[in-house]
Structures are given as C-alpha cells and as structure tokens.
Backbone as JSON Lines, residues from 0, in Angstrom:
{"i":0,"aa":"X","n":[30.6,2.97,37.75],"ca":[29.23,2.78,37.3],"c":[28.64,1.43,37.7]}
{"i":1,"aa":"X","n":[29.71,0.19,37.35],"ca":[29.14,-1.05,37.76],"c":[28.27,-0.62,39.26]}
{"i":2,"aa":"X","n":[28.76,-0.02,40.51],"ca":[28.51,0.25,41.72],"c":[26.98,0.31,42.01]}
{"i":3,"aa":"X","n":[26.68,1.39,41.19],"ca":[25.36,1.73,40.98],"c":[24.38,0.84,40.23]}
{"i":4,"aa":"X","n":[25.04,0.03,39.81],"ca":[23.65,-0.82,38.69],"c":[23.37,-2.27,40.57]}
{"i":5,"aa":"X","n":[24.32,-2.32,40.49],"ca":[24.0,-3.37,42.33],"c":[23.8,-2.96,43.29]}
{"i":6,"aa":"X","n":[23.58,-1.29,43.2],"ca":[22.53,-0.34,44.57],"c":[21.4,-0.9,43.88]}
{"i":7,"aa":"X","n":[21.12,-0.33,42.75],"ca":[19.54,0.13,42.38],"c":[18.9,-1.43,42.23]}
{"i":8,"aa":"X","n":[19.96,-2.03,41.44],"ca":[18.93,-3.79,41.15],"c":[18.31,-4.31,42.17]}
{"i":9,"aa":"X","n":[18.77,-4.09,43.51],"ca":[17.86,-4.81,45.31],"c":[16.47,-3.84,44.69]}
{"i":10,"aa":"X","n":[16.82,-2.6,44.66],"ca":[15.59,-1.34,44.78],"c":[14.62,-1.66,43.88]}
{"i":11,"aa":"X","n":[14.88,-2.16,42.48],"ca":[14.04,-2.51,41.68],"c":[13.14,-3.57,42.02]}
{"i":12,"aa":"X","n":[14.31,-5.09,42.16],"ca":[13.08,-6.34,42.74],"c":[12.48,-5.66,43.56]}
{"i":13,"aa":"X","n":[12.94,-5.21,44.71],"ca":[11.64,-5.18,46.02],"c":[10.81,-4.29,45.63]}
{"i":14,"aa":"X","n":[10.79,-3.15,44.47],"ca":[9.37,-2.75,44.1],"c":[8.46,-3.43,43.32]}
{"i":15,"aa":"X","n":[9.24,-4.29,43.12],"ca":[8.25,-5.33,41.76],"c":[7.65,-6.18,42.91]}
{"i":16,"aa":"X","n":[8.11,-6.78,44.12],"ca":[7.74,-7.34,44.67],"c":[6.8,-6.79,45.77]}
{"i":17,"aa":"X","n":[6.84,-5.41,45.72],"ca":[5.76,-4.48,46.37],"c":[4.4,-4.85,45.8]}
{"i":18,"aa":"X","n":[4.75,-4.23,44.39],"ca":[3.93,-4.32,43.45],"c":[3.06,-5.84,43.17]}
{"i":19,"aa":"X","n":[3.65,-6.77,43.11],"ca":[2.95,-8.12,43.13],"c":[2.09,-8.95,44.28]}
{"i":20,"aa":"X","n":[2.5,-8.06,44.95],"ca":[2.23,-8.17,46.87],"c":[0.86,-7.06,46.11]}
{"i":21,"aa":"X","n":[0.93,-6.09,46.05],"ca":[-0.41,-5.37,46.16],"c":[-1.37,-6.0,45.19]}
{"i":22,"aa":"X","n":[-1.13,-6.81,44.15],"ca":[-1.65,-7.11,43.25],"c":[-2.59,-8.87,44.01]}
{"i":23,"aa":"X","n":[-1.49,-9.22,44.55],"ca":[-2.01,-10.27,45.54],"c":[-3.0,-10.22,46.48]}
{"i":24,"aa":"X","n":[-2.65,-9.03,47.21],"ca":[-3.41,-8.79,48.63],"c":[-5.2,-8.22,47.72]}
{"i":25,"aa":"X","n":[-4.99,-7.22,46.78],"ca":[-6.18,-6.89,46.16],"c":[-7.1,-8.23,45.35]}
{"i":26,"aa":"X","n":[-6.7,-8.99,44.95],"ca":[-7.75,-10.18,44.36],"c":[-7.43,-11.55,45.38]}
{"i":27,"aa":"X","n":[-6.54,-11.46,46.27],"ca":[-7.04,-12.76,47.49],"c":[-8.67,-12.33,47.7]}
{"i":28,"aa":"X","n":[-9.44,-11.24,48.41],"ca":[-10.79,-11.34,48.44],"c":[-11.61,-11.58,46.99]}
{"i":29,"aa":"X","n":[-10.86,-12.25,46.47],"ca":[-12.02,-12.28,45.32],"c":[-12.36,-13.95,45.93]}
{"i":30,"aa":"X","n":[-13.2,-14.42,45.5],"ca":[-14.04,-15.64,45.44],"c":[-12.95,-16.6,44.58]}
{"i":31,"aa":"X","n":[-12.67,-16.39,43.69],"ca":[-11.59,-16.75,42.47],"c":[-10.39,-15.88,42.42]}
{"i":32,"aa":"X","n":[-9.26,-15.71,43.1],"ca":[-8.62,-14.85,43.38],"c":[-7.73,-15.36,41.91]}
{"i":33,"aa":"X","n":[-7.23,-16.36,41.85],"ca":[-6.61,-16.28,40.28],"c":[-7.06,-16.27,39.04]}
{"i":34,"aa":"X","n":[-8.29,-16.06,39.01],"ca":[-9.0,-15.17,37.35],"c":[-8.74,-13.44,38.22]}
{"i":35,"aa":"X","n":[-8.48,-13.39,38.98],"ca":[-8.68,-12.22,39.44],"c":[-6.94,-11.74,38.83]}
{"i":36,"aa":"X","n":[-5.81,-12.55,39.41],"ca":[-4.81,-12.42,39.21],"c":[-4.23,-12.34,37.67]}
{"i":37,"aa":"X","n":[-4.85,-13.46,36.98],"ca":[-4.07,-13.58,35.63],"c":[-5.08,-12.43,34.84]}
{"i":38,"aa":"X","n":[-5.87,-12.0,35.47],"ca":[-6.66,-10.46,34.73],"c":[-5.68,-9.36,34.47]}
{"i":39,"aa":"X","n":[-5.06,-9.29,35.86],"ca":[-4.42,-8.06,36.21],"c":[-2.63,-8.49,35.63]}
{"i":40,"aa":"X","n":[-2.3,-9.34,36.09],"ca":[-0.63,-9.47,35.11],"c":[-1.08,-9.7,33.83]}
{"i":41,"aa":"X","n":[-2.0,-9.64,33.61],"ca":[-2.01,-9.83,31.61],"c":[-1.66,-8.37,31.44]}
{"i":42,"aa":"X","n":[-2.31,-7.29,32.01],"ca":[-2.17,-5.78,32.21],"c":[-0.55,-5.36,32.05]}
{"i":43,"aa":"X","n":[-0.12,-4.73,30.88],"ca":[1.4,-4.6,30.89],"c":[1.61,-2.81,32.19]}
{"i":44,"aa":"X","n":[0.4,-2.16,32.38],"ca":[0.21,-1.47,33.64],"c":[0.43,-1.98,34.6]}
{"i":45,"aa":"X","n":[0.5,-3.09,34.99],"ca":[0.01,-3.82,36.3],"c":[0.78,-3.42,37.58]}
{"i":46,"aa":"X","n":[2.05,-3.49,36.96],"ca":[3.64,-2.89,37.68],"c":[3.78,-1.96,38.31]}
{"i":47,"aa":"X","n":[2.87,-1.11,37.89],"ca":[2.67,0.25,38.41],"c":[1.27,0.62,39.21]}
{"i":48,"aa":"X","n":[0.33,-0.16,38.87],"ca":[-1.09,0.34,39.25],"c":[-0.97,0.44,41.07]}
{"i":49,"aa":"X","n":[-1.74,1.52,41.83],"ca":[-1.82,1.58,43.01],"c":[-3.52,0.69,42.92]}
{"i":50,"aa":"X","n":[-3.75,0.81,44.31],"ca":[-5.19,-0.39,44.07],"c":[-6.24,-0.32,43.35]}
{"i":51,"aa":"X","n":[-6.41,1.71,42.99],"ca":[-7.41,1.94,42.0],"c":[-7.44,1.16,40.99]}
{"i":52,"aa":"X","n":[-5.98,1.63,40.41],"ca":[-5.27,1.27,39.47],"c":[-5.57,-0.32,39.21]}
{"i":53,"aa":"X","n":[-5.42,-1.24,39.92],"ca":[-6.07,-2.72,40.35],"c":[-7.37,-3.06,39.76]}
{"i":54,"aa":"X","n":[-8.29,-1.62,40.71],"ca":[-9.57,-2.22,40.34],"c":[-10.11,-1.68,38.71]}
{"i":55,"aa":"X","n":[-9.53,-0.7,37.8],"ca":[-9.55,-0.18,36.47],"c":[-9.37,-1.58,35.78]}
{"i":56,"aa":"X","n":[-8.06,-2.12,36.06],"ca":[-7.6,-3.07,35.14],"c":[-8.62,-4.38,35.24]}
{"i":57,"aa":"X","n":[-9.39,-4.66,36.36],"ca":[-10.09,-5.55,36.4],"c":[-12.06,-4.91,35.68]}
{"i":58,"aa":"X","n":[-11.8,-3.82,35.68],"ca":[-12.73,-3.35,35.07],"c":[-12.79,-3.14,33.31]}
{"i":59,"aa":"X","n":[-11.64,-3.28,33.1],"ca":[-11.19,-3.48,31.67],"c":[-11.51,-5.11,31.18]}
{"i":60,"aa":"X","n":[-10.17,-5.74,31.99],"ca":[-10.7,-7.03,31.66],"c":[-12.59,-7.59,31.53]}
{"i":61,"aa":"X","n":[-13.38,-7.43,32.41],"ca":[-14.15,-7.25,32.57],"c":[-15.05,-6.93,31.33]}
{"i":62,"aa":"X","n":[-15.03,-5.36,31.15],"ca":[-15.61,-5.17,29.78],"c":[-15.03,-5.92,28.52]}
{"i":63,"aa":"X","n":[-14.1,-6.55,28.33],"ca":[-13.69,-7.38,27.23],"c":[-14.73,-8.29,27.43]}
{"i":64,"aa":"X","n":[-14.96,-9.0,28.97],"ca":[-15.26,-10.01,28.52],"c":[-16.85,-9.93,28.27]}
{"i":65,"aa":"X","n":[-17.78,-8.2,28.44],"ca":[-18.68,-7.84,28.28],"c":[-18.89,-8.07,26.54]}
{"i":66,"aa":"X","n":[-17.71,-8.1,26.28],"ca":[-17.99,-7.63,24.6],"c":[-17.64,-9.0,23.99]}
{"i":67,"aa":"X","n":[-16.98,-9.87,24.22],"ca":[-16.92,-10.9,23.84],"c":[-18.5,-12.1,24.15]}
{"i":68,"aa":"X","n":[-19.1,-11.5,24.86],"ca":[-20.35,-12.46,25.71],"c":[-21.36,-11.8,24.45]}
{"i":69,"aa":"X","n":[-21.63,-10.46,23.95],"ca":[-22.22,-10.13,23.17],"c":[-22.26,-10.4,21.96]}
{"i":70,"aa":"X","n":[-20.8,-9.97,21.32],"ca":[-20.67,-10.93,19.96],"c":[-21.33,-12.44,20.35]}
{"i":71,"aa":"X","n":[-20.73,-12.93,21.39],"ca":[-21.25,-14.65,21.42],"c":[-22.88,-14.84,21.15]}
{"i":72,"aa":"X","n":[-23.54,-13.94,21.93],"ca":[-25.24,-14.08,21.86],"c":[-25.62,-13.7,20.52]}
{"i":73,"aa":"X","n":[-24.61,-12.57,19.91],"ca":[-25.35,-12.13,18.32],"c":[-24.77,-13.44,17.91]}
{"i":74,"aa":"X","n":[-24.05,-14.13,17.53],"ca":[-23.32,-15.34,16.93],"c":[-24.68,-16.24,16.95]}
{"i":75,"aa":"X","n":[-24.89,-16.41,18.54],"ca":[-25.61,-17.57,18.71],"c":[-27.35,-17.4,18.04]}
{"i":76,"aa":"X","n":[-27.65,-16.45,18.43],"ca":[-29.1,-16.02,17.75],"c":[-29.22,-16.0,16.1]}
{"i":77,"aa":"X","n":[-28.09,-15.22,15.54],"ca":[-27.96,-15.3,14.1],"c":[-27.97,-17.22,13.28]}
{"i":78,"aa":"X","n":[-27.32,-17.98,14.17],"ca":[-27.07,-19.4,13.57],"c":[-28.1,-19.93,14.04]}
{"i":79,"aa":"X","n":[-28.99,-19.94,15.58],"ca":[-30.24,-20.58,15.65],"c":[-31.27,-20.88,14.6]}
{"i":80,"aa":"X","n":[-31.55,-22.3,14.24],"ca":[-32.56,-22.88,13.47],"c":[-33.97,-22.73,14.75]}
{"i":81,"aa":"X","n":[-33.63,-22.34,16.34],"ca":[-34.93,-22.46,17.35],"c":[-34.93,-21.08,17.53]}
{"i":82,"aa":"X","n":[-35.81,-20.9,17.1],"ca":[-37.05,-19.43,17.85],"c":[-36.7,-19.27,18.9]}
{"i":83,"aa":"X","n":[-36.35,-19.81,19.89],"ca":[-36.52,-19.81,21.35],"c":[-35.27,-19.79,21.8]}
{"i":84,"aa":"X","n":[-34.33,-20.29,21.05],"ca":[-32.68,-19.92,21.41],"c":[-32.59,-18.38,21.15]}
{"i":85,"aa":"X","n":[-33.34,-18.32,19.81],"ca":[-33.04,-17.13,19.13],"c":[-33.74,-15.84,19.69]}
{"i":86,"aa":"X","n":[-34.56,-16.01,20.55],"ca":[-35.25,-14.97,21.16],"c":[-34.19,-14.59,22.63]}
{"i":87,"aa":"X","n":[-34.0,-15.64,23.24],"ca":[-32.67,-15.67,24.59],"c":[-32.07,-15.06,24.45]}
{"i":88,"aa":"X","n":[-31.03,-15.64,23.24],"ca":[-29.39,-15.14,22.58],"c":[-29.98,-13.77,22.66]}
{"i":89,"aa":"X","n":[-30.73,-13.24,21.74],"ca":[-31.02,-11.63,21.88],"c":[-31.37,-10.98,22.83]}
{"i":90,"aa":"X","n":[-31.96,-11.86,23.76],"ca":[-32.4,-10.82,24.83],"c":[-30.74,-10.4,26.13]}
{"i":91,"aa":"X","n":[-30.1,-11.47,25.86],"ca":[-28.28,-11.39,26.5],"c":[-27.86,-10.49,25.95]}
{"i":92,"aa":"X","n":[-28.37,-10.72,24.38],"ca":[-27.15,-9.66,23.43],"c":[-27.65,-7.81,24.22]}
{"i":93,"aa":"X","n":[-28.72,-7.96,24.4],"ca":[-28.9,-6.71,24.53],"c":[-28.5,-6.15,26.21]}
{"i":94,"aa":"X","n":[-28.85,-7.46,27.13],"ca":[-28.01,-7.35,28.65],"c":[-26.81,-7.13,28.78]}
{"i":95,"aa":"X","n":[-25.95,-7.58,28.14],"ca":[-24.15,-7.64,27.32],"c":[-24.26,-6.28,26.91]}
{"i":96,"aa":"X","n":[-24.96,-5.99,25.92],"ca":[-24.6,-4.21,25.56],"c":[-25.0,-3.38,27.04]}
{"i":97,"aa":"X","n":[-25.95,-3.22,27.37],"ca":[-26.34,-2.68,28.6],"c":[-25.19,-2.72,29.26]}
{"i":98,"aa":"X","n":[-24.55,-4.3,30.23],"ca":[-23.69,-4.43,30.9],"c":[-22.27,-3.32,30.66]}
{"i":99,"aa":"X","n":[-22.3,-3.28,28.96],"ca":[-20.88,-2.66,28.92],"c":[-20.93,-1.23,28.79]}
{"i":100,"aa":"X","n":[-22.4,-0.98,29.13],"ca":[-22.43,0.78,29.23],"c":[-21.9,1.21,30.17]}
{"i":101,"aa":"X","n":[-23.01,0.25,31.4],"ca":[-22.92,0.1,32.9],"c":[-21.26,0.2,33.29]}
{"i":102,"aa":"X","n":[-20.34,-0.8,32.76],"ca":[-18.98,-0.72,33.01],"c":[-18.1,0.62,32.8]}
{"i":103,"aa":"X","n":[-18.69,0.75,31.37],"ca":[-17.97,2.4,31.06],"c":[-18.3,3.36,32.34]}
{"i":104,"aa":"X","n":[-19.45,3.08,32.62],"ca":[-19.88,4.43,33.69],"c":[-19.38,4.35,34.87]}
{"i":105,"aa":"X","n":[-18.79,2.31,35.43],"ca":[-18.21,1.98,36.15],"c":[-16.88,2.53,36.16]}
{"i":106,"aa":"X","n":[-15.94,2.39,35.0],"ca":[-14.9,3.14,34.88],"c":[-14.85,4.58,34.95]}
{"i":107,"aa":"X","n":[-15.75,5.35,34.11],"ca":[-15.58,6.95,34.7],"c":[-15.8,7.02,36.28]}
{"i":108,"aa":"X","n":[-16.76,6.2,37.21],"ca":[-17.02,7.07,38.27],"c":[-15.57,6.38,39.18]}
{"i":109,"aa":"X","n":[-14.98,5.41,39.25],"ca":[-13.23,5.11,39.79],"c":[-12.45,6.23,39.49]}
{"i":110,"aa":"X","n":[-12.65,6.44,38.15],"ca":[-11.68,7.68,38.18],"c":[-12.09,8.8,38.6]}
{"i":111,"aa":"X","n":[-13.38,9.38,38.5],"ca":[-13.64,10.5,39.3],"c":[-13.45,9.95,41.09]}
{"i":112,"aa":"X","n":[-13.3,9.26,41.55],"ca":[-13.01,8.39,43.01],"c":[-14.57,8.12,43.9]}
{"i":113,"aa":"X","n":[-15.69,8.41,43.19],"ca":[-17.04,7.93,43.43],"c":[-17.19,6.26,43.39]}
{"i":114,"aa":"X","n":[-16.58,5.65,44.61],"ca":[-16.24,4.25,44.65],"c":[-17.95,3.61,44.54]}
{"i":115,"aa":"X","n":[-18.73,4.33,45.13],"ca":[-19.93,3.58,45.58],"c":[-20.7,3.92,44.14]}
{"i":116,"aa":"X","n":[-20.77,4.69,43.18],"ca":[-21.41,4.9,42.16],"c":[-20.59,3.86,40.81]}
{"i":117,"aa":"X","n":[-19.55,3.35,40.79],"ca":[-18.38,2.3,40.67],"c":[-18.95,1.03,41.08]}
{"i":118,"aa":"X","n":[-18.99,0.84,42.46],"ca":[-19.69,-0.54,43.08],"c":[-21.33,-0.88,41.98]}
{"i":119,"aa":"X","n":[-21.8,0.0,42.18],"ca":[-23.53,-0.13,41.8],"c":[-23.83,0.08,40.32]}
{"i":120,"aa":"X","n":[-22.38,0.46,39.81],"ca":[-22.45,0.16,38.24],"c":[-22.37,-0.98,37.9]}
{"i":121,"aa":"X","n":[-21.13,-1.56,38.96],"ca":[-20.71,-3.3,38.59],"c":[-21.84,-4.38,38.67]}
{"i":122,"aa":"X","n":[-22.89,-3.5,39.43],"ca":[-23.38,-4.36,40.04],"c":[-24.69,-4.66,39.24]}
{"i":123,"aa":"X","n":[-25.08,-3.34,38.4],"ca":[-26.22,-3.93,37.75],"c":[-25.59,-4.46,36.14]}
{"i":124,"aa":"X","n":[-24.12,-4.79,35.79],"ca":[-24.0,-5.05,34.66],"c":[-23.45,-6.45,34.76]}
{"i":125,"aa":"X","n":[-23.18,-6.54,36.15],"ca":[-23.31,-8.33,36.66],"c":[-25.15,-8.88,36.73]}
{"i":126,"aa":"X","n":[-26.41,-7.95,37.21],"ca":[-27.59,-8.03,37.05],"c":[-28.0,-8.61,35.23]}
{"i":127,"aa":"X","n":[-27.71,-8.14,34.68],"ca":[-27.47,-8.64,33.22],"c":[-26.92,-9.71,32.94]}
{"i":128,"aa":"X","n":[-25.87,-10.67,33.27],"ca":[-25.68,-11.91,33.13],"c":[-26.16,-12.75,33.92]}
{"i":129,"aa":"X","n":[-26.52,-12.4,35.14],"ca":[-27.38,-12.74,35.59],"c":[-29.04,-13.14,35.43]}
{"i":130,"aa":"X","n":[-29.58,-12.3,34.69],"ca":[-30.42,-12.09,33.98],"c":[-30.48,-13.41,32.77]}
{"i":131,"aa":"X","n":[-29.48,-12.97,32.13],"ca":[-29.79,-13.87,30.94],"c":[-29.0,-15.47,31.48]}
{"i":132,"aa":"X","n":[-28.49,-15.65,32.39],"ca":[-28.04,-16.66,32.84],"c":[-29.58,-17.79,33.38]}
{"i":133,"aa":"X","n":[-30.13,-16.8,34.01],"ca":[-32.03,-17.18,34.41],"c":[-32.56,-17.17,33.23]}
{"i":134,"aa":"X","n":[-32.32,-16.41,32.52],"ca":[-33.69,-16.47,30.83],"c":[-33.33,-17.96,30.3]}
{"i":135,"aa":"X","n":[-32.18,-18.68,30.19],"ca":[-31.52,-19.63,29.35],"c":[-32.41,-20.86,29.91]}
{"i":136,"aa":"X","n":[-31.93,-20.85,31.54],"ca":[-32.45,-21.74,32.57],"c":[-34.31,-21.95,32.49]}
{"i":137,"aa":"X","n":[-34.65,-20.73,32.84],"ca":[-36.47,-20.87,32.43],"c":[-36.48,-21.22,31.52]}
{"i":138,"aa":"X","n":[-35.9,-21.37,30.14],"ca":[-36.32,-21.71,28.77],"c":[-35.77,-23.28,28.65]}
{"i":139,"aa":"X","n":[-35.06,-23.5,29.03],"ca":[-34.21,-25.23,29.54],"c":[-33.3,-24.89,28.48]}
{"i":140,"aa":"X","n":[-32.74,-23.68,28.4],"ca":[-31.78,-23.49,27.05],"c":[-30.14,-23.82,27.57]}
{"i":141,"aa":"X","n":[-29.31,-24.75,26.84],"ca":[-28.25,-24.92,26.97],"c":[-27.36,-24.2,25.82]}
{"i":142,"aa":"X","n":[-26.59,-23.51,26.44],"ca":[-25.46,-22.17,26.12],"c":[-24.25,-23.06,25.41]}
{"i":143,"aa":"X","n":[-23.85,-22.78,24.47],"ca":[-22.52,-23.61,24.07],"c":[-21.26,-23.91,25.59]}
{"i":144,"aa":"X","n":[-20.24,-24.38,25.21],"ca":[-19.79,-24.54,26.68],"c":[-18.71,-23.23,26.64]}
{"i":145,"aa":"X","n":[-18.66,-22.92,25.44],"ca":[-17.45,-21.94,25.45],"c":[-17.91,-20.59,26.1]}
{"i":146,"aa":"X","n":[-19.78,-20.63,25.51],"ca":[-20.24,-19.04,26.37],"c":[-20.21,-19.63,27.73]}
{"i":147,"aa":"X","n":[-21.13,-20.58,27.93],"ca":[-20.73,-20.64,29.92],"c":[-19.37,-20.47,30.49]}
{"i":148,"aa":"X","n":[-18.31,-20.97,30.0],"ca":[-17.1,-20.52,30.36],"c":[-16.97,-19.18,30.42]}
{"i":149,"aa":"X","n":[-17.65,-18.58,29.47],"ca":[-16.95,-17.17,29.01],"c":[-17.81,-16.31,30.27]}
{"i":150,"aa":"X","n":[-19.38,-16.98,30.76],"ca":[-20.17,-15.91,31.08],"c":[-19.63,-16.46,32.77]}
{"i":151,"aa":"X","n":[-19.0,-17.65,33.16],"ca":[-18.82,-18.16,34.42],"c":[-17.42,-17.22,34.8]}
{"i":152,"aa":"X","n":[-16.58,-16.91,33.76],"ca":[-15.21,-16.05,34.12],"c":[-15.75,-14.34,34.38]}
{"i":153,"aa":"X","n":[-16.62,-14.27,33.67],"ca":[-17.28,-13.01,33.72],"c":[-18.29,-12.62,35.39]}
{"i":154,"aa":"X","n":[-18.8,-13.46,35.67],"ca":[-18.98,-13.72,37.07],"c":[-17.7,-13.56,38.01]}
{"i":155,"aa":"X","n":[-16.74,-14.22,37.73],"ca":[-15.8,-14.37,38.51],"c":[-15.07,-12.78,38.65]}
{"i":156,"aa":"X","n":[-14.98,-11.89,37.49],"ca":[-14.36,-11.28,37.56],"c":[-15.09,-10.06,38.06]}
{"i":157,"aa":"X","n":[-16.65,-9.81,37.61],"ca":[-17.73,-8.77,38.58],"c":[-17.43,-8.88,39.56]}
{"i":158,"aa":"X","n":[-17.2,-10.21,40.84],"ca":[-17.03,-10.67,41.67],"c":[-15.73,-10.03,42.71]}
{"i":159,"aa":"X","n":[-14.84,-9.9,41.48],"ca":[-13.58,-9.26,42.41],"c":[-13.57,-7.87,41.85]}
{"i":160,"aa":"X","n":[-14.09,-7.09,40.53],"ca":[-14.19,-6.11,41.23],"c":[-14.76,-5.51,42.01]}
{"i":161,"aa":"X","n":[-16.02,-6.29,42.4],"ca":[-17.08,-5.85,43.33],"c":[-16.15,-5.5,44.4]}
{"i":162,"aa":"X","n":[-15.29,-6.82,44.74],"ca":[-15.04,-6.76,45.97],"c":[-13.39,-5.75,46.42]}
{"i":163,"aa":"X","n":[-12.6,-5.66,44.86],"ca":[-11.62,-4.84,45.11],"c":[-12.06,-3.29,45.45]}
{"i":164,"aa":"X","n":[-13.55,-2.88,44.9],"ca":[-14.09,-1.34,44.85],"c":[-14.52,-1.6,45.95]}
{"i":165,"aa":"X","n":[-15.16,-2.16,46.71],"ca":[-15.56,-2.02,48.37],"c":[-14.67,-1.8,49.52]}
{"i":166,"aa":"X","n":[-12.89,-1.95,48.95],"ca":[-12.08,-1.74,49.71],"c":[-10.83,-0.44,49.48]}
{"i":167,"aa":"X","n":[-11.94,0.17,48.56],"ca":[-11.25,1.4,48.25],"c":[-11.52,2.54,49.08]}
C-alpha cells in the first residue's frame, strides 16, 4: 500500500499546481492581478474551478463586495448630520443594489455560457460605482477611507472579471 500513496502524491501536487497555474494565468490580465488572486484562493472551490469556474468565483467575490458598498452607503446616509452626504450615500445605496442585481444576472448568464450577456452585466454594475464614485466628486463629497478602499477593490475586481469573461 505504502507503493501507491508515492505514485499518486507526484499526481496530486502537479494537479494542484495545474490548478494554481490556471488560477494565475486567469487574473495575470487583470490590472490588479493579486486582488484578483487572493479573491479566488479565499474560494475553498478554487482547486477545482476550470476558468468559468475562475470567472463565477470572482463574480461572487465581487457581489460581496456589492453588498458590503451598500450596507456602507445605508450606514453612511442614516448617520449624516449633511443633506448632501445624505442624498449621495442614497443615491450609491441604490447603484450598489442595482449593481448586485446586474451581478446575479451576471452569474446566471456564465452559467448558461452567454459570456457576452456576462461581460455587459459586469459592466453596467461597475457603471454604478462608477456613477456614484462621480456623484461624491461633483458634490466635493469625501467617502470615509474604508468605503474608498472598499469601492477601489471593487473596481479592481469588475476589472478582472471583465477581463477573465472576455477570454472565455
């Protein structure tokens, strides 16, 4: 028996190392290829995903961080003493919900394999932070630093799945 556990153990690393290789080669085109990376090994899937599989998990991450940007804008609008923060924060909160419809629909059409109806989902629920990223700016509104972080990783990560679904 020992025999067999030192066939299969080579067979195992070099699929893990398949596997980390595909995981590599799919978020090097990202702009930020390691928010792209520590997206996808946070994924206890990751091991297994083929590139779809890649671009799902970055579409997950993704909508987390759709839903975390929303709570942040209801947070931030609810504690505003300014009208004018408080009108912003809401108008995100509601780009953030939008965004994470957009994603869901992003995720059904990957799995149905409609890559380009996938691409143009990502793309208008990145249009939404975008959006309120400009509403903040016209208003001279400064975002706590934790949402710019949160909404700058959220960029980063539209970014690579944009670019992992264009190579599907």
């Amino acid at each position: 028996m020992p025999v067999l556990v030192f066939i299969l153990l080579p067979l195992f690393s070099s699929m893990a190392a398949a596997d980390d290789r595909l995981i590599e080669v799919q978020c090097h085109n990202a702009e930020v290829p390691a928010v792209c990376m520590q997206c996808v090994n946070s994924d206890p899937e990751a091991g297994q995903a083929d590139r779809v599989g890649v671009a799902a998990i970055v579409l997950n991450c993704l909508t987390n961080h759709s839903k975390t940007l929303y709570h942040d804008m209801a947070e931030l609008a609810s504690s505003s003493q300014d009208k004018n923060t408080e009108a912003v924060a809401k108008i995100c909160q509601k780009g953030y919900s939008d965004a994470g419809q957009q994603l869901g629909a992003a995720a059904q059409a990957l799995k149905s394999g409609d890559y380009d109806m996938a691409n143009a989902s990502v793309r208008e629920a990145l249009e939404n932070d975008v959006a309120c990223g400009n509403e903040g700016e016209s208003c001279k509104l400064n975002f706590p630093p934790d949402v710019v972080y949160e909404m700058r990783v959220y960029e980063e990560l539209a970014d690579a799945a944009l670019r992992i679904i264009d190579r599907l």
